[in-house]
PASEBA-1860 file (N, C-alpha, C; in nm, 3 decimals):
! residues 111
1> XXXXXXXX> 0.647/5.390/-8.154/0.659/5.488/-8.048/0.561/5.459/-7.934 ~ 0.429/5.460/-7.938/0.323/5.422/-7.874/0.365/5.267/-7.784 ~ 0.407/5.151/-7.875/0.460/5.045/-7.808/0.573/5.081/-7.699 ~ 0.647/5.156/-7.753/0.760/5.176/-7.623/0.699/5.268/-7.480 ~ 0.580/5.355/-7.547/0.598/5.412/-7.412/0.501/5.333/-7.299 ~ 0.450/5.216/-7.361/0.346/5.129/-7.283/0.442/5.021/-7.233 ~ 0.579/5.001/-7.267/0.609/4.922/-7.252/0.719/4.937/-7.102 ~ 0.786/5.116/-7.141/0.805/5.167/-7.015/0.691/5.199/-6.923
9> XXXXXXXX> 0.571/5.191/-6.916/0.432/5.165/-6.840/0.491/5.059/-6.749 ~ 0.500/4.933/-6.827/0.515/4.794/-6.750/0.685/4.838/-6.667 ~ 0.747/4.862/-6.746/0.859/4.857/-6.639/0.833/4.929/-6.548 ~ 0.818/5.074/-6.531/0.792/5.167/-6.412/0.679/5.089/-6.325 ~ 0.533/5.048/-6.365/0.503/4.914/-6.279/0.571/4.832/-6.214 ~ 0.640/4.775/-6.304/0.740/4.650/-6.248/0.813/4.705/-6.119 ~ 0.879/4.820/-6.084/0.942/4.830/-6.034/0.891/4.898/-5.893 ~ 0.787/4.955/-5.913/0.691/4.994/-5.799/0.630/4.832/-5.752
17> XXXXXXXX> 0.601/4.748/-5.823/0.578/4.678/-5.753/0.730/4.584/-5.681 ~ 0.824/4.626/-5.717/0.956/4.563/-5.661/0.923/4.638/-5.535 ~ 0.992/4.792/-5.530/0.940/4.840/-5.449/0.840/4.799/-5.304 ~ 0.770/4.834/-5.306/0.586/4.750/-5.244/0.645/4.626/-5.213 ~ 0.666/4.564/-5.270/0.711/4.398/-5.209/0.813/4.385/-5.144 ~ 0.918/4.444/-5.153/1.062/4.415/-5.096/1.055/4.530/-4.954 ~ 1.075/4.662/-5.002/1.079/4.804/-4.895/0.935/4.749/-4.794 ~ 0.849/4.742/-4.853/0.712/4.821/-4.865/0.625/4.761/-4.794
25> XXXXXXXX> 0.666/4.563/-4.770/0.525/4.445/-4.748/0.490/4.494/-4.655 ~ 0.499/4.534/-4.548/0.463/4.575/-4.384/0.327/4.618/-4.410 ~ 0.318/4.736/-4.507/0.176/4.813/-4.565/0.119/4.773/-4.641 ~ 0.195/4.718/-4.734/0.119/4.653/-4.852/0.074/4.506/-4.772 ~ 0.122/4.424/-4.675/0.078/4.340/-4.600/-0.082/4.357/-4.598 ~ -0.039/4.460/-4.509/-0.226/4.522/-4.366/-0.317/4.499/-4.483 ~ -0.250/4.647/-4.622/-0.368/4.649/-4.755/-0.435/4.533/-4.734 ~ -0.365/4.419/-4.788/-0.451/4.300/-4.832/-0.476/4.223/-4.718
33> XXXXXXXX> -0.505/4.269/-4.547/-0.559/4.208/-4.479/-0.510/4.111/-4.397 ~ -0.367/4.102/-4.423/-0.273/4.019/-4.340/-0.238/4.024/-4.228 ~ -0.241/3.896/-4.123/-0.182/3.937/-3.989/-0.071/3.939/-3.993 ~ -0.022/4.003/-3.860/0.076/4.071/-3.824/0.210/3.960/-3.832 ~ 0.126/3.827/-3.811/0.198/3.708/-3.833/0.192/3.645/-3.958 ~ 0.112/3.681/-4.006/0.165/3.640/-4.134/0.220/3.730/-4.224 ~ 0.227/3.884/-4.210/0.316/3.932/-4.266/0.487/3.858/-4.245 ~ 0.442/3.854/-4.142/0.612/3.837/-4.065/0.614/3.652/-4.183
41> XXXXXXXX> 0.576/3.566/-4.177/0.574/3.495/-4.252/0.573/3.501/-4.392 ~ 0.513/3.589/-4.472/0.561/3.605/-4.587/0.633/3.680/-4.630 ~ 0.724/3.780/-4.572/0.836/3.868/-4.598/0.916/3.781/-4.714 ~ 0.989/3.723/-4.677/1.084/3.619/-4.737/1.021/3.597/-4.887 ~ 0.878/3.577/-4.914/0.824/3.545/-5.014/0.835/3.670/-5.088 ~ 0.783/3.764/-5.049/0.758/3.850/-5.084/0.895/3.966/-5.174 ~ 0.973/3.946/-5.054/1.116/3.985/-5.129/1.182/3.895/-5.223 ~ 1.132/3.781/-5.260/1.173/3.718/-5.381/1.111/3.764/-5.448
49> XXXXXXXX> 0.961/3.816/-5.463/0.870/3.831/-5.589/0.933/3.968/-5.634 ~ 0.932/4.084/-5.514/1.043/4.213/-5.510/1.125/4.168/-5.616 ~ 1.215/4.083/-5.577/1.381/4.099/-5.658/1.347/4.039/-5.802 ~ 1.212/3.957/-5.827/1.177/3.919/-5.946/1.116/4.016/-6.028 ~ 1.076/4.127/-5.954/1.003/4.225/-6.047/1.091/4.336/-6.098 ~ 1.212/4.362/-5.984/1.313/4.420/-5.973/1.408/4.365/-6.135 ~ 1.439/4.254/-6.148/1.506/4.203/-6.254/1.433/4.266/-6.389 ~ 1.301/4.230/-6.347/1.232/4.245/-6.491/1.228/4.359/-6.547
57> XXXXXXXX> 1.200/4.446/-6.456/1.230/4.603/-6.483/1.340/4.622/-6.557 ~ 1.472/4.570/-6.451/1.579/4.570/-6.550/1.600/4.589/-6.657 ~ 1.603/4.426/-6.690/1.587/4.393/-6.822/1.508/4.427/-6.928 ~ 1.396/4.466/-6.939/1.292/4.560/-6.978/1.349/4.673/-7.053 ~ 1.382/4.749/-6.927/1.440/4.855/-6.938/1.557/4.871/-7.015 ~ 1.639/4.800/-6.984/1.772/4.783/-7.101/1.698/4.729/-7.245 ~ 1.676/4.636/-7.253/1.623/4.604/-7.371/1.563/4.706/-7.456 ~ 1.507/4.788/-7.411/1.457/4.903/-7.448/1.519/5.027/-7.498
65> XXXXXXXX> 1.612/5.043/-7.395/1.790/5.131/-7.449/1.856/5.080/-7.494 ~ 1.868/4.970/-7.517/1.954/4.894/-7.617/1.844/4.859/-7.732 ~ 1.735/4.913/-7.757/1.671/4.882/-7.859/1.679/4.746/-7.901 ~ 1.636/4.621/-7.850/1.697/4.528/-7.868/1.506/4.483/-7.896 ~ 1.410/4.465/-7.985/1.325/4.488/-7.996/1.243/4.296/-7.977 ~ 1.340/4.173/-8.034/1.319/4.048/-7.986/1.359/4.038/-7.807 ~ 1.430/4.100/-7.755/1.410/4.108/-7.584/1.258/4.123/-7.558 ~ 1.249/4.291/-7.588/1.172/4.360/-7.536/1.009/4.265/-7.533
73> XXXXXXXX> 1.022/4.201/-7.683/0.891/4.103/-7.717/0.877/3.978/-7.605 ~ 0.983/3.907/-7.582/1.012/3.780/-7.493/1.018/3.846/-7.410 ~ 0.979/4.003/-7.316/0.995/3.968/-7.191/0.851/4.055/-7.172 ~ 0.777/4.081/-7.213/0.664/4.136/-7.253/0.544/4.019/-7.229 ~ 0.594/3.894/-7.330/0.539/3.785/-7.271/0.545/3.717/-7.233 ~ 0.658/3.773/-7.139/0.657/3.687/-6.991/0.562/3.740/-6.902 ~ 0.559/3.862/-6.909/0.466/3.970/-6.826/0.339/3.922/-6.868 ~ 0.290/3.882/-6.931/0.165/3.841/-6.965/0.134/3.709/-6.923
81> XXXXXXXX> 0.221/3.610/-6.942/0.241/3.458/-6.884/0.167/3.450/-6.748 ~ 0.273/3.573/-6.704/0.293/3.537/-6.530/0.218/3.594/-6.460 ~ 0.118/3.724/-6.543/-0.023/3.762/-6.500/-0.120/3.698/-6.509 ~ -0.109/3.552/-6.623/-0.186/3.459/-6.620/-0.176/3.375/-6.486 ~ -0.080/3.347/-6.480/-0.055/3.239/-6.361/-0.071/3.310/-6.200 ~ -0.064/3.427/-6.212/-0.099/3.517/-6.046/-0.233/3.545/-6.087 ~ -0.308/3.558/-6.183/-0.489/3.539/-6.166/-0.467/3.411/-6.124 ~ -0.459/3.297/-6.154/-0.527/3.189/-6.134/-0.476/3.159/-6.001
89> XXXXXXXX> -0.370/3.184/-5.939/-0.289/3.121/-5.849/-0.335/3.222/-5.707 ~ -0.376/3.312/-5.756/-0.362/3.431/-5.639/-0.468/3.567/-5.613 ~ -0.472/3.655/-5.704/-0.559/3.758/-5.745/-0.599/3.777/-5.902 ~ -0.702/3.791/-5.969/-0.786/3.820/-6.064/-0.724/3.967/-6.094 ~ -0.696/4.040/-5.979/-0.650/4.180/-6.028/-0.482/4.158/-6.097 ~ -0.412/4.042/-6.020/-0.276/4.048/-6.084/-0.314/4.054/-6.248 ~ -0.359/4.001/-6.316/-0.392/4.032/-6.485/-0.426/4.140/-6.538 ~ -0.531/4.194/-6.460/-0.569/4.353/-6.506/-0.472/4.432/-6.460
97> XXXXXXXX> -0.385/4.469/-6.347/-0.248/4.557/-6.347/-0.183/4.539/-6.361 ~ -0.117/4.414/-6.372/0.051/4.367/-6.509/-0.004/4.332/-6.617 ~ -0.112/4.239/-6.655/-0.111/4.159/-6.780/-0.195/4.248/-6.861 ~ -0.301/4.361/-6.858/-0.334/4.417/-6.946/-0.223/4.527/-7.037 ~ -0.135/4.585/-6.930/-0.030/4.674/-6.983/0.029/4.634/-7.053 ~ 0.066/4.510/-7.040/0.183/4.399/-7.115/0.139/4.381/-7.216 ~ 0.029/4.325/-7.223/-0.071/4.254/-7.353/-0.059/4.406/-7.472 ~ -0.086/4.527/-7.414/-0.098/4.636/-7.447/0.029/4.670/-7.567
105> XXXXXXX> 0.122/4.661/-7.447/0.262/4.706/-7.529/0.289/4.604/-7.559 ~ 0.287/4.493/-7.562/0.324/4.334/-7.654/0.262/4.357/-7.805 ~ 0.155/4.382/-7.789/0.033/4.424/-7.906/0.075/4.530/-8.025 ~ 0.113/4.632/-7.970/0.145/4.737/-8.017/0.292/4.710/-8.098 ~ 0.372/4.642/-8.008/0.496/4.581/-8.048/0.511/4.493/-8.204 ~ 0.393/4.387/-8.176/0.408/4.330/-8.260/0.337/4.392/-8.411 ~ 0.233/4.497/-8.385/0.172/4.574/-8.511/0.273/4.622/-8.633
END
């Protein structure tokens, strides 16, 4: 029980950050200090990472209503993977706000 509701944690994450990236970069841009030109330059990026977080939610999410409990594990640590690879690649915080939740409900999952 505890695993699932950490695990809808990460999806409702996931999808705020779809959200924020796709609707949202303009503000979420400034947040992190971006010019006005380089917002305008990373839009495009940004709405891919959107439609990638967007999926994951998805899938997440179904996996979850479909009780499908080997999904839910493989996409859990993907969420953890890919918080590894956005610390190293990008922000230190990408790990602590996707990859600790993940790790969390991955954890719990596998108990």
């Amino acid at each position: 029980m505890l695993a699932t509701v950490f695990a809808w944690i990460v999806v409702a994450l996931h999808a705020l950050f779809a959200l924020a990236e796709s609707v949202g970069w303009s503000q979420m841009a400034r947040r992190f200090g971006y010019s006005a030109e380089a917002t305008e330059t990373t839009r495009r990026l940004a709405l891919n990472q959107g439609a990638y977080n967007a999926g994951l939610a998805a899938v997440l999410g179904w996996a979850l209503v479909a009780g499908h409990g080997p999904t839910v594990i493989a996409m859990l640590a993907y969420v953890v993977a890919m918080s590894i690879v956005g610390a190293a690649s990008v922000r230190w915080t990408i790990f602590v706000i996707q990859g600790v939740p993940a790790i969390v409900a991955l954890a719990l999952a596998l108990i």
